[in-house]
C-alpha positions as CSV (number, residue, x, y, z in Angstrom):
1,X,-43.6,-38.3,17.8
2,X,-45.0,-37.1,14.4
3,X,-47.0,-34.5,16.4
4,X,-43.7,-33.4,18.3
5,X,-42.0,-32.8,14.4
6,X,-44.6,-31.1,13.2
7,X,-44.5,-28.6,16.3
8,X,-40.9,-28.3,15.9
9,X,-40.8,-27.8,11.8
10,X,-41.5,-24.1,12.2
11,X,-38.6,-23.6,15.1
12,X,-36.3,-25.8,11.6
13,X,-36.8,-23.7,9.0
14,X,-36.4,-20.3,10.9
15,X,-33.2,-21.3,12.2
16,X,-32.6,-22.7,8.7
17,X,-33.4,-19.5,7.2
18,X,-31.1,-17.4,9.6
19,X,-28.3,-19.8,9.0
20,X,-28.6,-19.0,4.9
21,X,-29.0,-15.3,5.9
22,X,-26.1,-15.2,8.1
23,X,-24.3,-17.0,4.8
24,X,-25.4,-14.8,2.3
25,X,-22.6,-13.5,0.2
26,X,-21.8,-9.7,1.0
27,X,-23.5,-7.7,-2.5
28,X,-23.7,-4.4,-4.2
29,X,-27.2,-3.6,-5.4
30,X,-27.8,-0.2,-7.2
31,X,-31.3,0.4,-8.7
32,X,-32.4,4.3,-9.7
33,X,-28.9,5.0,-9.6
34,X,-28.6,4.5,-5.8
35,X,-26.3,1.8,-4.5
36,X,-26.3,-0.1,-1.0
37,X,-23.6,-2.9,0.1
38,X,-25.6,-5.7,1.6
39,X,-24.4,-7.9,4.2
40,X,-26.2,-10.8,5.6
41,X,-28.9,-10.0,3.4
42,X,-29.5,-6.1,4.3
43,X,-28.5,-2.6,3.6
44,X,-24.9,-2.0,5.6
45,X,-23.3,1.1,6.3
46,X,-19.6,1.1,6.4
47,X,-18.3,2.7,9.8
48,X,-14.9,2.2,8.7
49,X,-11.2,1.9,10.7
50,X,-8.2,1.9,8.4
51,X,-5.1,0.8,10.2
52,X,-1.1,2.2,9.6
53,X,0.7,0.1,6.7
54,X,2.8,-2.1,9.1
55,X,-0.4,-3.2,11.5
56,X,-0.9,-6.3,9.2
57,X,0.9,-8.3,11.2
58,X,-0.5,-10.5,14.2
59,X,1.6,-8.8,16.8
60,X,0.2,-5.6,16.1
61,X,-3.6,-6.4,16.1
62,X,-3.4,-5.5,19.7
63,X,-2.8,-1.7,19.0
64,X,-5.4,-1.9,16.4
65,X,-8.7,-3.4,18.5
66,X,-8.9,-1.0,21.4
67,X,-8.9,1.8,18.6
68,X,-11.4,0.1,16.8
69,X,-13.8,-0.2,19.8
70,X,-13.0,3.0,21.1
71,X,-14.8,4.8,17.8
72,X,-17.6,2.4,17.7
73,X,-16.3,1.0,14.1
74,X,-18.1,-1.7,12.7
75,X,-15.7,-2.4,9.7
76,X,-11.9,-2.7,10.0
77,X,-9.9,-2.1,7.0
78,X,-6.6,-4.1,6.7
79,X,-4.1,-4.7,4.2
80,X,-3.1,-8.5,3.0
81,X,0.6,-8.1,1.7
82,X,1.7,-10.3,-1.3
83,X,5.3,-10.5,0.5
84,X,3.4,-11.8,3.3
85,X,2.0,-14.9,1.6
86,X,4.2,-15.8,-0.6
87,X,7.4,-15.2,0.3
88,X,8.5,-17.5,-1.7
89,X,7.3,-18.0,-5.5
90,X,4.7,-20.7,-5.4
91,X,4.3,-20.9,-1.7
92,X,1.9,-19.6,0.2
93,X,1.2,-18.6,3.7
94,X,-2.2,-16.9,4.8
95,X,-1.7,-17.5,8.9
96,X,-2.1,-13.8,9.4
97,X,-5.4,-13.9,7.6
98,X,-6.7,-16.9,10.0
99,X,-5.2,-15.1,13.0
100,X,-7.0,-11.8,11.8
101,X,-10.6,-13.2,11.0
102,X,-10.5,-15.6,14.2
103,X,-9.8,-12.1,16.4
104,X,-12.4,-9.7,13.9
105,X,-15.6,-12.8,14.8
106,X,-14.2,-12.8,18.2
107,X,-15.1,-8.8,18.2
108,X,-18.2,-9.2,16.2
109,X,-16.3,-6.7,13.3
110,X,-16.3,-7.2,9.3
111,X,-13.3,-7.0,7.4
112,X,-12.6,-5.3,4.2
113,X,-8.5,-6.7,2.6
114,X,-6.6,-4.4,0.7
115,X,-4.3,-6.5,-1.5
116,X,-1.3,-4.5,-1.6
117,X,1.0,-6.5,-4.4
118,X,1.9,-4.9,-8.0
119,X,1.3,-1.2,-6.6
120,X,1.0,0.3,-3.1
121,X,1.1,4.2,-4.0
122,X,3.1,3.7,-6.8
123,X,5.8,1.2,-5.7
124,X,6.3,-2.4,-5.5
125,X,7.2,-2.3,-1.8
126,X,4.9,-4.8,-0.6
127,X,5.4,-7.3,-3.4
128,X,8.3,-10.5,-3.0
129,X,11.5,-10.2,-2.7
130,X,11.7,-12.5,-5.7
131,X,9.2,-9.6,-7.5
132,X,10.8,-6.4,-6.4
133,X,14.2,-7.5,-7.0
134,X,14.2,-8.7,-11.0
135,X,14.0,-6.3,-13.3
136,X,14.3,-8.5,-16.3
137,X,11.1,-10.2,-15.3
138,X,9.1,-7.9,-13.5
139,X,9.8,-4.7,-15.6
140,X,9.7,-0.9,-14.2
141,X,7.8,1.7,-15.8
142,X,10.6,3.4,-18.2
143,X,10.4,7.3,-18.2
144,X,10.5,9.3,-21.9
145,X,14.6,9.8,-20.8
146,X,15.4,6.2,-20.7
147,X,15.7,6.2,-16.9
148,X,13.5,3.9,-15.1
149,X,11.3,4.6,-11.9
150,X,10.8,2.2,-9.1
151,X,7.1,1.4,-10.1
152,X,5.9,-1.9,-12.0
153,X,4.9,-1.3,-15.8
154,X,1.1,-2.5,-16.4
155,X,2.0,-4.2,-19.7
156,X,3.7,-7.3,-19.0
157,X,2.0,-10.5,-18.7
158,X,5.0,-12.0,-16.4
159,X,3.9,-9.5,-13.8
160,X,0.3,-9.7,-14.3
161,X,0.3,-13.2,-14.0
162,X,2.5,-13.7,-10.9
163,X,-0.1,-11.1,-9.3
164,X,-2.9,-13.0,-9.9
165,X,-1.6,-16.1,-9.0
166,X,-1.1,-14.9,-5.9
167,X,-4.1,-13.3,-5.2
168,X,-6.4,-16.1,-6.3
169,X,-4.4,-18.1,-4.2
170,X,-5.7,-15.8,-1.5
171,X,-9.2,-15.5,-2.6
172,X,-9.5,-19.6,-2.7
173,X,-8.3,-19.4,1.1
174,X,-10.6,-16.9,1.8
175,X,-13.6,-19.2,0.5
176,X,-12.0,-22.0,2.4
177,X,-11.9,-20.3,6.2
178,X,-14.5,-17.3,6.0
179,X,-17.9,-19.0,5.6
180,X,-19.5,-16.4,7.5
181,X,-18.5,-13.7,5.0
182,X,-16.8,-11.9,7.9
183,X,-14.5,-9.9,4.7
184,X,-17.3,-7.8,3.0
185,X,-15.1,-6.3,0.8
186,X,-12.1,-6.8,-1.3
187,X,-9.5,-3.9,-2.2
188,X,-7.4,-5.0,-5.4
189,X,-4.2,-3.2,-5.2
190,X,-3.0,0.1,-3.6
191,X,-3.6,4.1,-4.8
192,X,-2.5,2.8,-8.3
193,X,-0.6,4.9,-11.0
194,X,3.1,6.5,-11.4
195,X,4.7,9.2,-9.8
196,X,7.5,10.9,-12.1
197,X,6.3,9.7,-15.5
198,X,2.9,10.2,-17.7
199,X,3.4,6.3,-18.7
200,X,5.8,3.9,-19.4
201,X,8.3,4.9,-22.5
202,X,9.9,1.3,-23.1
203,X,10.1,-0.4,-26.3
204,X,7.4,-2.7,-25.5
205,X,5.1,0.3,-24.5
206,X,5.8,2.1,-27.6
207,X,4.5,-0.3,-29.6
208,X,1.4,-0.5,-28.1
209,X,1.0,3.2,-27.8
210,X,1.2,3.3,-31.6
211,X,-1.1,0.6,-32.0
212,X,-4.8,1.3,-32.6
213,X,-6.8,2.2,-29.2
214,X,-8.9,-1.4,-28.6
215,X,-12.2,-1.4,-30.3
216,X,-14.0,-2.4,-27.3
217,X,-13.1,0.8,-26.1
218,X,-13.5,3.1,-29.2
219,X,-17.2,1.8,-28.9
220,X,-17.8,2.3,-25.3
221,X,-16.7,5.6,-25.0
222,X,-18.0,6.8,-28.6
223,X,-15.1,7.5,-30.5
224,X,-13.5,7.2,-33.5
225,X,-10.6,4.6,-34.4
226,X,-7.0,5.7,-34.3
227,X,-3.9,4.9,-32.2
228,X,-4.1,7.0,-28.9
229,X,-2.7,9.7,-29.9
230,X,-4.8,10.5,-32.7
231,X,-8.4,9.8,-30.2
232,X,-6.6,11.4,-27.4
233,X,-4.2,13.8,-28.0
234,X,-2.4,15.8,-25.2
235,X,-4.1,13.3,-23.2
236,X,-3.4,10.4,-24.9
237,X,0.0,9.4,-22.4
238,X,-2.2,9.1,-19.5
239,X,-5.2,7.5,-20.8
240,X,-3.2,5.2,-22.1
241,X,-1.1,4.5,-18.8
242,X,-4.8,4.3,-17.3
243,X,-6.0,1.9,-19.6
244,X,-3.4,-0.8,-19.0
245,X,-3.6,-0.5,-15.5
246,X,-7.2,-0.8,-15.2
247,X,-6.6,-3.8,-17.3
248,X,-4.3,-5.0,-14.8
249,X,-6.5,-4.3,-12.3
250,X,-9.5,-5.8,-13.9
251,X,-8.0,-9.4,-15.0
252,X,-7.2,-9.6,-11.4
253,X,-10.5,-8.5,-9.7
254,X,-12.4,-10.9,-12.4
255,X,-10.0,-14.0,-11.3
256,X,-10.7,-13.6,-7.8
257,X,-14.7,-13.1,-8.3
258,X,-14.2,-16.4,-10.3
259,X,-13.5,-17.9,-6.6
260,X,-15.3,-15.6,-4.3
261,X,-17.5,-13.5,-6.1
262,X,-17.5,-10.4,-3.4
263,X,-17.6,-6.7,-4.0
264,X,-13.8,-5.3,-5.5
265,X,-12.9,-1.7,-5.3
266,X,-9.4,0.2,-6.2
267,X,-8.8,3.4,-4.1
268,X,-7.6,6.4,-5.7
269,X,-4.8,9.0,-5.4
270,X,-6.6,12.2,-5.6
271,X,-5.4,15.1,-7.4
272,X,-6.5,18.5,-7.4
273,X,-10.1,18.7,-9.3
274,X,-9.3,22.7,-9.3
275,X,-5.8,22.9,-9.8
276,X,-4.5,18.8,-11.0
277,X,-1.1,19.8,-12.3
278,X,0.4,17.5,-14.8
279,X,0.4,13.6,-15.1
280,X,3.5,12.5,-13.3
281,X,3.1,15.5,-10.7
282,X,0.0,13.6,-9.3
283,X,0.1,9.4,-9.8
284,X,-0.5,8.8,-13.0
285,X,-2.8,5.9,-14.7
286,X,-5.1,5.8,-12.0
287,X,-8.5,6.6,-11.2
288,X,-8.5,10.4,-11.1
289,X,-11.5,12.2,-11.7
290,X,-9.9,12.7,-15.3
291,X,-9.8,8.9,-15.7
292,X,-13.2,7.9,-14.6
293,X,-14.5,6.9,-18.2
294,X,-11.6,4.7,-19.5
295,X,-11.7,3.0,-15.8
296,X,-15.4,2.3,-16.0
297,X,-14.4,1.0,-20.0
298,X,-11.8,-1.1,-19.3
299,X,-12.6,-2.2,-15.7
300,X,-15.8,-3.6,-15.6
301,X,-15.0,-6.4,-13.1
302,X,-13.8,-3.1,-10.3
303,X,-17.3,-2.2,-8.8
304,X,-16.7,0.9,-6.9
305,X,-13.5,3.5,-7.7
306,X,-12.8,4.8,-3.9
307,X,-11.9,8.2,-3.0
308,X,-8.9,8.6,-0.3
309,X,-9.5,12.1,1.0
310,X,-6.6,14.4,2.4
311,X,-7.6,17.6,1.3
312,X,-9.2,19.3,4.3
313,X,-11.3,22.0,2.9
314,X,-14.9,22.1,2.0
315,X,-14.9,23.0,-1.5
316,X,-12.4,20.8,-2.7
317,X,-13.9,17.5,-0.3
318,X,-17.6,18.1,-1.6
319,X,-16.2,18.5,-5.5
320,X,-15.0,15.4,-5.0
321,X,-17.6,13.6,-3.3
322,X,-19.4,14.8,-6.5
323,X,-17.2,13.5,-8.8
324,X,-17.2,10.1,-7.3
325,X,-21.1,9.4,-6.6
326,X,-22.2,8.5,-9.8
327,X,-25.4,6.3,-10.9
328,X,-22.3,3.8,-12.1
329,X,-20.2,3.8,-8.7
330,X,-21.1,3.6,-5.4
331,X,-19.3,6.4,-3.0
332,X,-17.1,4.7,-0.8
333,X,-14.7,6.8,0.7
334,X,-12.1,4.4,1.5
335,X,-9.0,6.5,3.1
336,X,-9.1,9.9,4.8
337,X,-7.4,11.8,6.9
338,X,-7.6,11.0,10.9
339,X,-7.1,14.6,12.1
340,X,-10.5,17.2,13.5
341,X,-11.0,18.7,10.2
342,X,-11.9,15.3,8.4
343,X,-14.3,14.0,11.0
344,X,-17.2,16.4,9.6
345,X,-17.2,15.4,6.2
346,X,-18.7,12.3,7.6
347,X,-21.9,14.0,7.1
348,X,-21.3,15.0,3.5
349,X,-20.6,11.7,2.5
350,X,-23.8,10.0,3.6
351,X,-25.4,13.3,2.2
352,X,-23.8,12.3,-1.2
353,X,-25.5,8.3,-0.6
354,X,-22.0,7.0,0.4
355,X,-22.1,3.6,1.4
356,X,-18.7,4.4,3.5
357,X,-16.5,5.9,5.1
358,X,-13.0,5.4,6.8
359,X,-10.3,7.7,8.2
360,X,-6.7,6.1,8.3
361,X,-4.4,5.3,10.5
362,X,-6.5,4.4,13.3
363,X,-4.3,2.3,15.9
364,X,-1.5,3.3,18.0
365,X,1.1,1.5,16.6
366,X,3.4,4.2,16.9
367,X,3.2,5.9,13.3
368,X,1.4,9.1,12.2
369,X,1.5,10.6,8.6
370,X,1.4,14.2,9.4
371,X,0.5,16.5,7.5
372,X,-2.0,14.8,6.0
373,X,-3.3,13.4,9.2
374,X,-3.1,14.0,13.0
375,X,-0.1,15.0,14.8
376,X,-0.5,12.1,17.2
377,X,-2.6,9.2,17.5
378,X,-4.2,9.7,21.3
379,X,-7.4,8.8,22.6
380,X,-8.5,12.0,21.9
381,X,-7.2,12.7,18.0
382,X,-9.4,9.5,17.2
383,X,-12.4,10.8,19.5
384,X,-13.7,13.2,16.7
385,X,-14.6,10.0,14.6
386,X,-15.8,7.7,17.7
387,X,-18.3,10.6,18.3
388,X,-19.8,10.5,14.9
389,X,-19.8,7.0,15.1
390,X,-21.3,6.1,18.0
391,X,-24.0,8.1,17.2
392,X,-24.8,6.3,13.9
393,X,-23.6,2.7,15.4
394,X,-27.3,1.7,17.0
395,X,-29.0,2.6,13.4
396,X,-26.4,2.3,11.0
397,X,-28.8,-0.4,9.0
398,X,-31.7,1.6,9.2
399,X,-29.9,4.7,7.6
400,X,-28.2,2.2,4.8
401,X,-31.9,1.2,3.9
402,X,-33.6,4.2,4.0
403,X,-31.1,5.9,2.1
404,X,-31.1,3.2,-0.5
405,X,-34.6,3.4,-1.0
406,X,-36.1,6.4,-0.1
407,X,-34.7,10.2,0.2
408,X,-31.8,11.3,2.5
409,X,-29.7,14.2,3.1
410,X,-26.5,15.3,4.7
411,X,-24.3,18.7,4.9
412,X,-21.2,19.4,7.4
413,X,-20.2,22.4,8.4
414,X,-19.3,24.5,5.0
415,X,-16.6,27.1,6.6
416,X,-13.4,26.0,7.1
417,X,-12.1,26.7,10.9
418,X,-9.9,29.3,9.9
419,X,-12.8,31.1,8.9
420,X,-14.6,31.1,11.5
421,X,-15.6,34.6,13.6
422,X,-14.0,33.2,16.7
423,X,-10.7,32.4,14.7
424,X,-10.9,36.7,13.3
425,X,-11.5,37.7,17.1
426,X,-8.5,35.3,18.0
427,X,-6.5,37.1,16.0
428,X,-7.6,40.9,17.1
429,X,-8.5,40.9,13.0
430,X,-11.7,43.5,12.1
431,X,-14.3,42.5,10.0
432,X,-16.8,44.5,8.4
433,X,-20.5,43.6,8.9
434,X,-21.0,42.9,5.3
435,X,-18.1,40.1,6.0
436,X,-19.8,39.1,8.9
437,X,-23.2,38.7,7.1
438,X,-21.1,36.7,4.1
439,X,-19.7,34.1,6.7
440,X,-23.1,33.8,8.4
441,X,-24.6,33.0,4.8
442,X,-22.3,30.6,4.2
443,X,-22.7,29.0,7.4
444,X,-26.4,28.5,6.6
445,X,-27.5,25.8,4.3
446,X,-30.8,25.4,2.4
447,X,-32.6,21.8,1.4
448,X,-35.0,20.8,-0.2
449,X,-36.8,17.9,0.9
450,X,-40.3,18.2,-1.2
451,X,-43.2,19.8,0.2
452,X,-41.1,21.3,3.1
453,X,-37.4,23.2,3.6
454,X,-34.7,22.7,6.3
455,X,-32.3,25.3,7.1
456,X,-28.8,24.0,8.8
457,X,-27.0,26.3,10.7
458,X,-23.7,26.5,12.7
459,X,-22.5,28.4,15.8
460,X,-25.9,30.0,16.8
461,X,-26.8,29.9,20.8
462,X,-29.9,27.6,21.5
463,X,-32.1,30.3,23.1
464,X,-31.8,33.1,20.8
465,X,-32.0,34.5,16.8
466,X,-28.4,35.6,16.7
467,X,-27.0,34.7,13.1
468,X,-24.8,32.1,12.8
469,X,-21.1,32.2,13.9
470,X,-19.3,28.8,13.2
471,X,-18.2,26.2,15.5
472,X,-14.7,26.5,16.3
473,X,-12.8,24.3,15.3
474,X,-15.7,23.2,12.0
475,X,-17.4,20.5,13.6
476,X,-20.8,20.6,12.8
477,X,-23.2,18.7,10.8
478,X,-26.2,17.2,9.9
479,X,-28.2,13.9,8.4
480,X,-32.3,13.7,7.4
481,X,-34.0,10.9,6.0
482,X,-37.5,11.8,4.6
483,X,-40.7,8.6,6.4
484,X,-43.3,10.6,4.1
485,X,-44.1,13.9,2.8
486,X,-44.7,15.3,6.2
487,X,-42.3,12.9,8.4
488,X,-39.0,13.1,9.0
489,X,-35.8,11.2,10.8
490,X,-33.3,14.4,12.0
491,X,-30.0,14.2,13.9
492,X,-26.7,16.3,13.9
493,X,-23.9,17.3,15.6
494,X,-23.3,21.1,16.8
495,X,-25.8,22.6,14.5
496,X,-29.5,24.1,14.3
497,X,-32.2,22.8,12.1
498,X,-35.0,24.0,11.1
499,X,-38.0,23.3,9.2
500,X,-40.2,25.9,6.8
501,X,-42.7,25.4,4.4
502,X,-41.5,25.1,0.6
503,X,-42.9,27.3,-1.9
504,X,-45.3,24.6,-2.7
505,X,-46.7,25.8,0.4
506,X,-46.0,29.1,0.9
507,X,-49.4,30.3,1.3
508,X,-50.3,28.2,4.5
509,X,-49.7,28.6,7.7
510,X,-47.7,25.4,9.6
511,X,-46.1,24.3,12.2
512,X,-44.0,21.2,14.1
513,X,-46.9,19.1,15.0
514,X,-44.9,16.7,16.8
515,X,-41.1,16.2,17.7
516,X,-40.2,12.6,19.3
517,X,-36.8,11.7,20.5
518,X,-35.9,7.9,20.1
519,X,-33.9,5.2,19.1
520,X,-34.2,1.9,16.8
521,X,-33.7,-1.0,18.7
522,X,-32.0,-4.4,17.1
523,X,-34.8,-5.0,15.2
524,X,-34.9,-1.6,13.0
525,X,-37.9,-0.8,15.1
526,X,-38.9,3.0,16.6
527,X,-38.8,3.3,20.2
528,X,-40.8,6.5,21.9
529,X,-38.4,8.5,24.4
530,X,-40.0,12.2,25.0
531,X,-41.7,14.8,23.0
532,X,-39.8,17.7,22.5
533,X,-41.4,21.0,22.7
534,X,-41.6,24.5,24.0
535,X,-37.8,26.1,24.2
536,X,-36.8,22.7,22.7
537,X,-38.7,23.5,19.1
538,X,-39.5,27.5,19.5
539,X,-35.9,28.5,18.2
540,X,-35.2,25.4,16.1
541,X,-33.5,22.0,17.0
542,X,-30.7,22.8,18.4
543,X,-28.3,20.1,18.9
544,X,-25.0,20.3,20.9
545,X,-22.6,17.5,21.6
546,X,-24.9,14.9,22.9
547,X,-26.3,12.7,20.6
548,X,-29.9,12.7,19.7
549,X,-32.1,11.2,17.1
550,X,-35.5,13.1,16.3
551,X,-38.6,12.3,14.6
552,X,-40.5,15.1,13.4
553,X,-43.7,15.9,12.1
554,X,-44.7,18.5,10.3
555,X,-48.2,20.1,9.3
556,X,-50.2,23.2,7.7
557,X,-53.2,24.6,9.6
């Protein structure tokens, strides 16, 4: 019998061990200013599905899965409304939540919550009755005119306090059903900030604005004491808006950590980084790119600040991808648009270490918010993602930890489709050959991975040296993870790569010693397909609209 225990101790603890992994509380680690969400214990990308507003209900769910499926997701982003569970003050009612993790384990999908309460863009629409409906209590942001505006002020404890009540209440459940840390992720509040008004002009705001900025914060950002419009001047209205709300948004996040310590964001309304207009124009208070600092001050309990994306060309998406990778947040791009344009930018995000990425409105629940997104919500508007997704889907972990800890890269497709050569033909338009020659530079896109270069190109046939043309519509794009000096992980989408020597090496000669196509099985580990050669490597790798992934080898002779 003792012999039989002994035999079968080894078989305990394994199964022991993958019970505490299975366990392990979803984290954020960042170390040399890289970032990685870990779930179960390892590096997780975020192939991300954000449902319509009004899918958060059980009868919808079934307009939300087959989408989900369909583009190989393997995160579902819901919102948790606070007139959903409590309806009334003091009582509580998370069935929808039960209902919603029972079907995501069913589907073997993580969650990530948005708690839409004090603000959802703005408004108090998804907050109580008994919220929305009391001014006295719950007080509105007053504008300079006296007027109010339908969006909750940031500096009143009664609202603050009702807020967190509720969502502690939530986050207590949460521990309670959700052992298995199927929700990776917790959203506190919605697109935060005003529309209409720099700040809130009451009395009781007054005061405070001509009280002396918080120490805390004079230190932290390096600056001298005063009230805020002495340290801030013109901008002193909006940071002060931004201050209270991140605040707001803090004491909430830190409550619910108290609970269930997971990994909090706030998603932003974007403005302009080239042309941002004036506070009020775009929602003021929140976490614009202006913003950042007192955010990162005065919110330290918010882990990542979350871009939602609905500009659609390149320059302005990459600026913005810039803007929010940063050694102190972690790029999760939390919203984007669901039509063609936004599928590529896929590429740039995970070029820009993003630990995420999710376009909205992905069910068919009968709702599209055109312009910003799609015109419809077929099987074929949602397609452009599932493409890019099922691609990554088999690997997803092994791209998470290699870009964590090693070096990775990714571009899409810099020219937008209207300026594409197909698009001038299309419309009988001339263009010069110097134009021509200025698109096809644009269209090509140097990096610098170390001792070697890759060159991305878009629009060029497989067989032959033409220059580059475009995809049309802008499709294409491109991911490479560096194994070693010489080794290298290569796939893309509707796009040439190519390798040369760096000027570290100019003076050799060198070629592709060896180009594998494979795939990582469950365990992480490289499995051998074919060697590509001959017309496959002669002209560059070309790849179309099947999915390959490539592991080359380069070498000087």
């Amino acid at each position: 019998m003792l012999r039989k225990i002994v035999l079968l101790l080894p078989l305990i603890v394994l199964a022991l061990c993958q019970n505490l992994s299975a366990a392990k509380l979803p984290e954020l680690h960042t170390q040399n200013g890289k970032h990685a969400l870990f779930v179960d214990g390892k590096p997780y990308l975020i192939l991300g599905a954000q449902v319509n507003n009004s899918s958060n209900y059980p009868a919808a769910l079934a307009k939300v899965w087959p989408t989900v499926e369909a583009i190989h997701a393997n995160t579902l982003e819901i919102n948790i409304a606070w007139e959903q569970v409590e309806p009334k003050e003091g009582e509580f009612d998370f069935s929808f939540l039960d209902t919603l993790l029972k079907q995501a384990r069913e589907r073997d999908v993580r969650l990530i919550l948005l708690w839409f309460a004090s603000w959802k863009n703005n408004a108090p629409h998804y907050a109580p009755s008994w919220v929305k409906l009391d001014d006295q209590r719950f007080p509105r942001v007053q504008k300079q005119d006296g007027t109010t505006l339908n969006s909750l002020s940031p500096i009143h404890r009664s609202t603050l306090d009702a807020d967190k009540k509720a969502f502690v209440a939530l986050m207590k459940h949460l521990k309670k059903v959700d052992k298995k840390h199927t929700v990776i992720t917790v959203q506190v509040q919605n697109e935060v900030g005003t529309y209409g008004s720099a700040r809130d002009y009451s009395e009781a705001a007054e005061h405070l604005f001509q009280a002396e900025v918080p120490q805390f914060l004079q230190q932290k950002l390096g600056l001298q004491s005063g009230n805020w419009k002495q340290v801030f001047g013109d901008d002193a209205d909006e940071f002060f808006h931004a201050y209270h709300i991140a605040r707001y948004c803090n004491e909430i996040a830190a409550a619910g950590k108290e609970v269930l310590p997971l990994p909090m964001n706030v998603n932003v309304a974007l403005r302009n980084p080239f042309t941002p207009g004036k506070p009020g124009q775009y929602s003021s208070g929140g976490p614009t790119d202006n913003t950042i600092p007192i955010w990162k001050a005065a919110a330290p309990s918010i882990d990542m600040i979350s871009p939602d994306i609905y500009f659609r060309d390149y320059k302005t998406v990459t600026k913005i991808l810039d803007i929010y990778s940063r050694p102190d947040n972690p790029l999760f791009v939390a919203e984007i648009g669901n039509a063609q344009p936004f599928a590529r930018f896929f590429f740039e995000t995970l070029g820009h270490q993003g630990i995420g990425f999710a376009p909205f409105g992905m069910d068919t629940t009968g709702y599209t918010n055109y312009p910003l997104g799609a015109q419809d919500y077929s099987e074929q508007t949602f397609a452009v993602f599932g493409e890019i997704y099922k691609l990554m889907a088999p690997w997803a972990g092994v791209w998470a930890k290699l870009s964590f800890e090693g070096e990775t890269w990714g571009v899409a497709e810099p020219a937008d489709t209207s300026e594409t050569l197909e698009v001038w033909n299309a419309k009988n338009t001339k263009r010069s050959d110097a134009e021509k020659k200025e698109l096809a530079d644009k269209l090509t896109q140097k990096i610098d991975l170390g001792l070697w270069d890759a060159e991305v190109t878009y629009g060029r046939p497989m067989f032959w040296i033409d220059p580059p043309k475009g995809n049309n519509p802008s499709s294409g794009g491109a991911l490479i993870a560096k194994l070693s000096e010489n080794e290298f992980l290569v796939t893309a989408l509707r796009a040439r790569v190519s390798f040369s020597t760096s000027s570290e090496l100019k003076e050799k000669r060198y070629m592709i010693e060896r180009v594998e196509e494979g795939h990582f099985n469950a365990k992480g580990e490289w499995v051998f397909e074919r060697v590509w050669n001959g017309d496959q490597t002669d002209w560059g790798l070309n790849f179309d609209n099947q999915h390959h992934l490539l592991k080359i080898r380069m070498a000087t002779y």
